[in-house]
N, C-alpha and C positions, 0 to 999 in steps of 0.2 A: 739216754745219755745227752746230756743239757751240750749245745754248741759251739761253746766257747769255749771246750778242752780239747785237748790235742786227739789225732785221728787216731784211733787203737794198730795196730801193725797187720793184723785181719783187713782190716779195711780196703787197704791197698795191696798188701802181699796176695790176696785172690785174684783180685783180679787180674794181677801182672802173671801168676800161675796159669790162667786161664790162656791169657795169651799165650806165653812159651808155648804151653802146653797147642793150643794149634799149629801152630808155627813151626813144631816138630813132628807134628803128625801130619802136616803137609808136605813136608820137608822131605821127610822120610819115606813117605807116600803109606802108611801103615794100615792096614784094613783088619777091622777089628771082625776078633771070629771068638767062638764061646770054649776055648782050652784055658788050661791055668794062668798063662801069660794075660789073656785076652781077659779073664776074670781080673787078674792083678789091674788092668787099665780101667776095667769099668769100675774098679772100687777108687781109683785112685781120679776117676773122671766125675764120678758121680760127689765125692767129698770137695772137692775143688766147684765144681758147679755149684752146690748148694754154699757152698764160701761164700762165691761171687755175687750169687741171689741176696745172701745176708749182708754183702758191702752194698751190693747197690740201695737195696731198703735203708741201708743206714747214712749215706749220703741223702738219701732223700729226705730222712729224717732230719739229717742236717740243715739244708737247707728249707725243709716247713720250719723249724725255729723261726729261721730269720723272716719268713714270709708272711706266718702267720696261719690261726686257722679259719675259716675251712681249706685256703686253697694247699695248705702241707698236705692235710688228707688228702685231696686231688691229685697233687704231685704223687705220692705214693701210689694210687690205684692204678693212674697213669702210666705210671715206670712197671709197676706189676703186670701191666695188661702188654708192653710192650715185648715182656719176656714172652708169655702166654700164645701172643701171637705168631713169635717167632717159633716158637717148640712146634704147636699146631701143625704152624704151615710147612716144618720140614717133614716131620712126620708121616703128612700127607702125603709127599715128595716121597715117601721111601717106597723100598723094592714090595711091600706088603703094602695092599690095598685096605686103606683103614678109613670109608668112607663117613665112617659113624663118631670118626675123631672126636671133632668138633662138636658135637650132642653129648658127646658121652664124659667128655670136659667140662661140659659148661654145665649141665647135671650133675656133676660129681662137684662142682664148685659152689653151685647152688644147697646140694647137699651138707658139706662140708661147713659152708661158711654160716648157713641157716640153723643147721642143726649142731655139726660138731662144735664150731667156734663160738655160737651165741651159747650154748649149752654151758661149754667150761667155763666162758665167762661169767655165765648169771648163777653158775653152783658155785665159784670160784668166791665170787662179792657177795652172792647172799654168806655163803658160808663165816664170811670176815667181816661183814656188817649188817648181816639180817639182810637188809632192804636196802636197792639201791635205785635213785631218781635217774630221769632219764626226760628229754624232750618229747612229748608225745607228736607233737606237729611235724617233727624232724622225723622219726620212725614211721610214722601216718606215708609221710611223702616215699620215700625210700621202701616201703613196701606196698601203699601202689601201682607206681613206675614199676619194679620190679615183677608183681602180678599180670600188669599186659605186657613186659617184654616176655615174661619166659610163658603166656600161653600162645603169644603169635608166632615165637621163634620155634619152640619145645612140643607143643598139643597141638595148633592149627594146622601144621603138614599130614596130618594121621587125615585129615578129614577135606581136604581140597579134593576137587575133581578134575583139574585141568591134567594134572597126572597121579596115577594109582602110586599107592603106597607114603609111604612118611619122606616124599620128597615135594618141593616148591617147583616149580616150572622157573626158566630162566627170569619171563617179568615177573612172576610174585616173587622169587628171591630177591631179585632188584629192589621191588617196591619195599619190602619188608626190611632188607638194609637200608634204606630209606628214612623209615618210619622208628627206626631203632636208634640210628641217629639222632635225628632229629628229635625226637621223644627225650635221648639222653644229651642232649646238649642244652634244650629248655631244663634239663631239671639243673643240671650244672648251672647256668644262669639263677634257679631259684638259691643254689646251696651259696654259691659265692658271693651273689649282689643282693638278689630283691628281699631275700630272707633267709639270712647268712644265721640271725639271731636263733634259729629253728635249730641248728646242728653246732651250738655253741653250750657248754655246761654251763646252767643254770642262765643262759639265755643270753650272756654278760661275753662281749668279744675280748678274743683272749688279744689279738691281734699288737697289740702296748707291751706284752712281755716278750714279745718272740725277736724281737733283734739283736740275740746275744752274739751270732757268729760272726767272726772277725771279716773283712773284708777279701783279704788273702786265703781265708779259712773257708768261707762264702764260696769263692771262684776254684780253690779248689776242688770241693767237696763238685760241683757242677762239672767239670771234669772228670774225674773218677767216676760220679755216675751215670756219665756217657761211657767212659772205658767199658765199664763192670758190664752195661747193658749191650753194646757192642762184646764184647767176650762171652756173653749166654749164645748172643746167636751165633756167634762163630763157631760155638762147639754143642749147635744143637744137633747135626746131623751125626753126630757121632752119638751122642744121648736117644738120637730114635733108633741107632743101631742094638744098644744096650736095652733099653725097652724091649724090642723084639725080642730078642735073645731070650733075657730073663722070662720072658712071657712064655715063650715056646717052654723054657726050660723046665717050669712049676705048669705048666696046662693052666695057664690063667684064663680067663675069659677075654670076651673084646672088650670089655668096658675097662681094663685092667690100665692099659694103655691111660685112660682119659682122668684114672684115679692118680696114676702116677705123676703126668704134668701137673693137676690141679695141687698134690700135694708139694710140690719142688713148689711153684708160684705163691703159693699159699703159706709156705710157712713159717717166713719173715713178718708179713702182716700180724698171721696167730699169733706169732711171740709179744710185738709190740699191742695187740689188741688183748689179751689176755693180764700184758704186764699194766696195761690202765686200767684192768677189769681188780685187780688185786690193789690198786692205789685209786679206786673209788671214783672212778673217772669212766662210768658207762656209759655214757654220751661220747666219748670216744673209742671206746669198742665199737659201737654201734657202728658210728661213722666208718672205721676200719673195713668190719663184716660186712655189712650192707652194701657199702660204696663200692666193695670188689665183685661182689654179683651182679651189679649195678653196671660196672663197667667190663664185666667179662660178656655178658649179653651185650651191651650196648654198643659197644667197640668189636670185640674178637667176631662177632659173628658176622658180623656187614666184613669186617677184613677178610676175613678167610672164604667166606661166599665169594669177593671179587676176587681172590687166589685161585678158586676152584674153577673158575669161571675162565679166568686166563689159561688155567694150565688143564681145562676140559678134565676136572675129575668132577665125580657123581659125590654130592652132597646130602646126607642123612641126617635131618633133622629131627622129625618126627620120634617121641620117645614108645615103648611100650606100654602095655597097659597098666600092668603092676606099676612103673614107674610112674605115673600119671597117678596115680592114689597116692604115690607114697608124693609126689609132687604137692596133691591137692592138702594131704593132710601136713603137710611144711608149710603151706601157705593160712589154714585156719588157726593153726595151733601158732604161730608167728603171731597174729590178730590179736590173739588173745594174750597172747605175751606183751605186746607191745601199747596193747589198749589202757593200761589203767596207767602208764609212768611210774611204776614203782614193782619191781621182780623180786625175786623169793627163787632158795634155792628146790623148790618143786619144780618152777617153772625149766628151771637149769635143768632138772633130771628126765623132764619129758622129751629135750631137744634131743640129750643123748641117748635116750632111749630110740626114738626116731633114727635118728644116727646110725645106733648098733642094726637096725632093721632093715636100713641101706646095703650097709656093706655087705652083713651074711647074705641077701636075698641076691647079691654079685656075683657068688660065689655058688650059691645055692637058690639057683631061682627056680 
């Protein structure tokens, strides 16, 4: 939706929803339990939240018009990582010990975004154009930043000695939030300054056409999506009530939990990164995909390790073994995807194939 048209009534009716809606559940002092009533609220919690997720993406969207890209894309991974964080860390916080949160998030997002999202999008465009171009330089960078964040966050805990098992010792979590940062803030510097032209369709800065939003349209749109991103986390601890519940309810596994935030977070981007994957514009899917695994490692993991850290819970990073294959074969088959500049929808049908391989092995490992 181009900037300079009025706000759709979703945009803002969520998020004001989201509010009341704690504000009455505060109020009321109301504690959610898994009977009919208590179903009725987590259906009526969970559509209102996923509302609020899609105004805020779409204020962000707003205002990347006016700003330009790459840093719209940033603003968007941004605002997405801010929810992420928030789900995370209450999560963590609840009456169930879910030390494996945060791994099982950031793998199901890596999953997701690598496999499921790039998948639909390059079956999606090959399907409607054959072949679609694509920055190799920009793709090059963005998966290998991506490659050393998720073996020193995801694979290197399996194998330290300082302590047994797939956890980091307090200084190498430290250092590794560190080195994650800082790793993602130099790539940030190369995406917006040094070589912004790398993550630009057909190399040409769009940054001349993007300041269609009105001034008043501008400042509001940057309000609401502070509201919208304040009303996720106001009503995440009621959302990791509902997680559990649902989880216990179906005998889900523990990873069920880390599918389900990375799905909520994730499905505003997929809509927008799919819809330029269908208007020939895969240099900005890419950007979309990529930049959110980019920043759910680079951000969520350094934040919620100093969460864990404060509030003295045990951190699981390390993944298992099966995962670590199915990790390593996301990462060759990605290489290969992303090496020549130009996709095919074969290349789409491997991602989801990879993908399907994910989820049943969740469920059935």
């Amino acid at each position: 939706m181009s900037a300079h048209r009025s706000i759709p009534k979703s945009a803002w009716i969520f998020p004001a929803l989201a509010v009341l809606l704690f504000v009455a559940v505060t109020a009321t002092g109301y504690k959610f339990t898994p009977t009919a009533p208590g179903l009725l609220f987590a259906a009526v919690l969970l559509v209102i939240l996923f509302g609020t997720v899609f105004a805020a993406v779409h204020h962000a969207e707003v205002i990347a018009h006016r700003i330009g890209e790459p840093y719209g894309t940033l603003l968007l991974t941004l605002a997405v990582t801010i929810i992420e964080v928030a789900l995370i860390a209450t999560l963590m916080l609840g009456d169930t010990a879910v030390p494996a949160l945060a791994r099982d998030t950031v793998f199901a997002v890596v999953m997701i975004v690598c496999n499921g999202l790039v998948g639909i999008c390059t079956l999606l465009g090959g399907l409607r154009y054959r072949e679609q171009d694509f920055q190799i330089p920009g793709a090059n960078l963005y998966l290998s930043v991506l490659v050393v964040l998720a073996t020193i966050t995801l694979v290197l805990p399996n194998y330290t000695l300082t302590t047994p098992g797939p956890f980091y010792s307090a200084a190498q979590l430290a250092f590794v939030s560190v080195v994650t940062i800082l790793l993602y803030g130099v790539f940030l510097y190369i995406q917006a300054a040094r070589h912004r032209d790398y993550f630009i369709s057909g190399g040409k800065d769009s940054a001349g056409h993007a300041g269609q939003a009105s001034g008043a349209g501008f400042l509001l749109s940057i309000g609401l999506l502070l509201a919208s991103l304040l009303a996720v986390v106001l009503l995440a601890k009621k959302f990791s009530l509902v997680v559990d519940a649902g989880a216990a309810m179906i005998g889900a596994p523990s990873a069920f939990a880390g599918i389900v935030v990375a799905l909520l977070i994730l499905m505003p981007e997929s809509v927008s990164a799919i819809a330029a994957a269908r208007k020939n514009d895969l240099q900005k899917s890419i950007n979309l995909a990529l930049g959110s695994s980019l920043a759910t490692i680079g951000l969520t993991i350094p934040a919620v390790a100093i969460a864990a850290y404060a509030l003295r819970k045990t951190l699981i990073l390390g993944l298992e073994d099966r995962e670590v294959v199915i990790l390593l074969l996301t990462f060759i088959l990605s290489m290969l995807t992303f090496g020549t500049g130009r996709t095919n929808i074969l290349f789409g049908l491997l991602h989801m194939v990879v993908f399907a391989v994910f989820v049943f092995l969740v469920f059935v490992p």
